[in-house]
Structure formats: structure tokens, C-alpha cells
C-alpha positions, -999 to 999 in steps of 0.1 A, spaced: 318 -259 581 310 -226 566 335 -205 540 347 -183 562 358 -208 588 376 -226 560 390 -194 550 403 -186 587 417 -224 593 437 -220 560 447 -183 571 461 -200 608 485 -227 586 500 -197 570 504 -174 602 538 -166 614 551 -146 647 557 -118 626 516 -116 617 508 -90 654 472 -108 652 493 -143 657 523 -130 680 498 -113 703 480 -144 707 510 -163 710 525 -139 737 498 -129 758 510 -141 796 534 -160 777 566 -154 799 587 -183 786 580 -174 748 593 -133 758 621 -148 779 633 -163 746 629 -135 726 647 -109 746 672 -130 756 682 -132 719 679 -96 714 699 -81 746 723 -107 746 712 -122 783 707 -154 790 702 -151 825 673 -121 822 639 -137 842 606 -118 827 581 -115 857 548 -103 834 535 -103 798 506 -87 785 496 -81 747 475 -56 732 471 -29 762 455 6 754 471 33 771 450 67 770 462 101 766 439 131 782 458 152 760 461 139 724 466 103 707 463 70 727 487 38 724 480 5 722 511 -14 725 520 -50 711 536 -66 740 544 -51 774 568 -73 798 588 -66 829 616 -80 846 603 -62 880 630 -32 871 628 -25 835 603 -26 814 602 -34 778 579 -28 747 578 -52 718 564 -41 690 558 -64 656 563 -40 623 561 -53 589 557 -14 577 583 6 572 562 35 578 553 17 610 589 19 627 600 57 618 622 75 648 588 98 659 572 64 665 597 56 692 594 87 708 561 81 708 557 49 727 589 53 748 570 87 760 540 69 767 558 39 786 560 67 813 532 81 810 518 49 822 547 42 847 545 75 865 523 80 895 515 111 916 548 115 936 570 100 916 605 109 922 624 109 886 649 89 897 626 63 901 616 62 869 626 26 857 649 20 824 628 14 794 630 -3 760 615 2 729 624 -28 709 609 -27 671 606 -63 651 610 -51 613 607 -73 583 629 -56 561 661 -39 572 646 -4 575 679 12 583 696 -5 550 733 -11 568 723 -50 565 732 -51 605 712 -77 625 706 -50 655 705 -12 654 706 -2 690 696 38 697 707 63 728 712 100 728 742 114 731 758 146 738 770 160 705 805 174 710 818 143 729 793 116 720 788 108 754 757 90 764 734 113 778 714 81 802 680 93 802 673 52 804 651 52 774 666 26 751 653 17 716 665 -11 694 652 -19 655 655 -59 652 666 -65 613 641 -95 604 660 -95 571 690 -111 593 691 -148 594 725 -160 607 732 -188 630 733 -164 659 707 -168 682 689 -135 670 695 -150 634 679 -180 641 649 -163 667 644 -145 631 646 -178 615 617 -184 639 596 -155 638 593 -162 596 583 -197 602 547 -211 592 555 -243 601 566 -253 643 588 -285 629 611 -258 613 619 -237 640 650 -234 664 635 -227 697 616 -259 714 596 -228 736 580 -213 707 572 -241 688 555 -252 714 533 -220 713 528 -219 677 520 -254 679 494 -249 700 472 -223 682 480 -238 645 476 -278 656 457 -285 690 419 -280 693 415 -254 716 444 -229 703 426 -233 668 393 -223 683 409 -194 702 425 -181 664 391 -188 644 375 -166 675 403 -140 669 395 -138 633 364 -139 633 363 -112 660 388 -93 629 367 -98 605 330 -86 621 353 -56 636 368 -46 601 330 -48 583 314 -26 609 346 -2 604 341 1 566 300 2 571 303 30 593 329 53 573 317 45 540 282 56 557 296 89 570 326 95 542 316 77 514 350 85 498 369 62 474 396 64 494 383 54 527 368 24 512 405 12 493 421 19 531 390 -1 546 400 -30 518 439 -26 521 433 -36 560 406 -65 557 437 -80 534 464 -75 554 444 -82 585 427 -113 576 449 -125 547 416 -129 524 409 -121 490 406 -87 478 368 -99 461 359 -114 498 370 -78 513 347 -62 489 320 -83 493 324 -81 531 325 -40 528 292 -46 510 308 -33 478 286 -36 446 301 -60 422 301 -31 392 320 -10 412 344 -34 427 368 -39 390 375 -1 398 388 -9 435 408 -37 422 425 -17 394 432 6 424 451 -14 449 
């Protein structure tokens, strides 16, 4: 077993729901494991999810593309699940952003707006970016002299993974910060976790993920470093090989192809 692969297997033991790289894997056609979660977060124990996909690119002919974490669908409404452990990553224009893009990619030629289905932009924050210490920050626009609702049927709502209660969003937060399966609440994602942190197949599919990370992070760095070659690139190109692949900042440098004489000056740096 080489170092890396021992490097990726201790990386999977330590991966939570709130890592995207494992909640995408966990997630993806997963309809139980989004039943539970947005059952806890709109209150409805009765919604039935129809389809789940992770990680779909939607382009824009005019400007920037989205990729969004998780895409699901009751067969009416559709709803967008984003994992943010940034601040910086959940900020209002961000919400425009994706809830604008949800229908771009719903509308056809012809469509009547009418038919335009109800959407939700659901953010999954680790700290309480808001800073009310509420579990659930739900957002709608509103007519300002009466505070009406003005019901475009764009929704967005900031999950506080800061709040642990006993309610059952406390304890799907519970969940969602839980390395270990035996310690969460929910059977269903347990289950999931279980499979891609304990069963042979699931751990293959992670180590391929990783692995997949990793090569794509190094030929990122290569190439900017070869056409930028700024200082600052290459501490952005480190930052992410961290945060991605939850390795040393020494192995990012050395997998950037960073000299050792230069690397003390990166580490002083990040």
C-alpha cells in the first residue's frame, strides 16, 4: 500500500457530511438520505423526493457557470442543497446566483411563467453566518411598506450547523458533524456513511475520489504556476490541496512540485 493511499484511507475515517467531496458521494441518487435531510429542514415528514443528482454543471452562454452540490425534486419543486463551510461561500449574491440559475436550467422555449416550479435554495453552514444563534434563517421578498410576501416562489433558507438541539434539524446537524456512523441519529445516513468509510467497495469508490482530487488539484497548480508563476496563485493552489484532500501542507508542496528552499516561505504564509 503506497503513502498516499494510506493518506486517503486515514482522510475517509475523518470525513463528515459536511466535507462536499463526502456528501456528494454520499448523496448522489441517494433519495432516502435527501428525504431525511429535507424533511428535517422544511418540517415535512410526509415530502417523497423523486430524483437526486450531485455535482451537475449548469453553463451560462452569457457569463459564469454553476455547478451545484445536490439537485433533488419532488416532481413539483425543486430544491438545491448546497454544503458551505465558508462564510464567504454563503453571502446573499450567492443565492441569487444559484436560485437564478435553477431556472435557467428549468425553463424551456415556451415556457409559460406560471409554470415555472417553486424553488429552494437551501445553504448547510458550519458556523452561524447570520450570528442570531437561530437553528433556521428562512428568506422571501417582501413588499416594503406592508411586508407582504411578494411569491415569486424562489425560497432560500441558511441551515445553522452551529445548532445542535434535540430537534430533528438539531440532531440531522448532530449528524452532518459526525465522523463516526455509530454516533449518529438517523439509521438512513449511517447507513450511507457506513458504506463509503467501512465496506470494500464504498472505500474504493472514496480512495478513487481522492485520488481523482488529488491528480486534478496538481495538474491545476502545474499549469498556473506555468502561466502565472505568482506567489499568490501558488498559496491559493496549496490552501485548496489542504482543504480538499485534508493533507499536510509539506505533502501539498511537494505535490505542487514546490522546491524544498522555497517552501518555509509558503508555510510562514498560510
Amino acid at each position: 500500500m503506497d503513502v498516499r493511499r494510506k493518506e486517503y484511507l486515514e482522510k475517509i475515517k475523518q470525513l463528515r457530511l459536511m466535507d462536499d467531496t463526502f456528501f456528494n458521494s454520499c448523496f448522489d441518487d441517494n433519495i432516502p438520505c435527501m428525504e431525511v435531510v429535507l424533511r428535517a429542514v422544511l418540517g415535512n415528514d410526509r415530502l417523497r423526493v423523486t430524483e437526486v443528482i450531485t455535482q451537475q454543471s449548469v453553463p451560462n452562454l452569457y457569463g459564469r457557470a454553476v455547478r451545484f452540490d445536490a439537485l433533488a425534486t419532488d416532481g413539483e419543486t425543486i430544491y438545491d442543497v448546497e454544503i458551505q463551510r465558508s462564510d464567504e461561500g454563503a453571502i446573499p449574491r450567492r443565492a441569487r446566483f444559484n436560485s437564478s440559475m435553477i431556472d435557467s436550467r428549468e425553463v424551456s422555449k415556451g415556457t409559460l411563467f406560471p409554470d415555472l416550479p417553486e424553488t429552494y435554495v437551501i445553504f448547510i453552514t458550519e458556523h452561524d453566518v447570520w450570528k442570531r444563534e437561530k437553528p433556521l434563517y428562512k428568506v422571501r421578498r417582501t413588499f416594503e411598506d406592508t411586508e407582504e410576501v411578494f411569491d415569486d416562489g424562489a425560497h432560500i433558507l441558511y441551515v445553522n450547523g452551529e445548532c445542535r438541539s434535540e430537534s430533528p434539524l438539531g440532531r440531522l446537524m448532530h449528524d452532518f458533524f459526525c465522523s463516526d456512523p455509530n454516533d449518529m441519529y438517523s439509521d438512513v445516513l449511517a447507513e450511507r456513511v457506513r458504506f463509503f468509510k467501512e465496506d470494500e467497495k464504498g472505500v474504493a469508490a472514496m480512495c478513487k475520489v481522492m485520488e481523482e482530487l488529488y491528480n486534478e488539484g496538481v495538474a491545476e497548480g502545474t499549469m498556473q504556476g506555468e502561466v502565472r508563476g505568482a506567489e499568490t496563485e501558488r498559496l491559493k493552489n496549496i490552501k485548496s490541496l489542504i482543504q480538499r484532500m485534508g493533507i499536510s501542507a509539506e505533502a501539498a508542496m511537494d505535490a505542487l512540485s514546490i522546491a524544498k528552499d522555497e517552501q518555509s516561505k509558503y508555510l510562514a504564509l498560510l
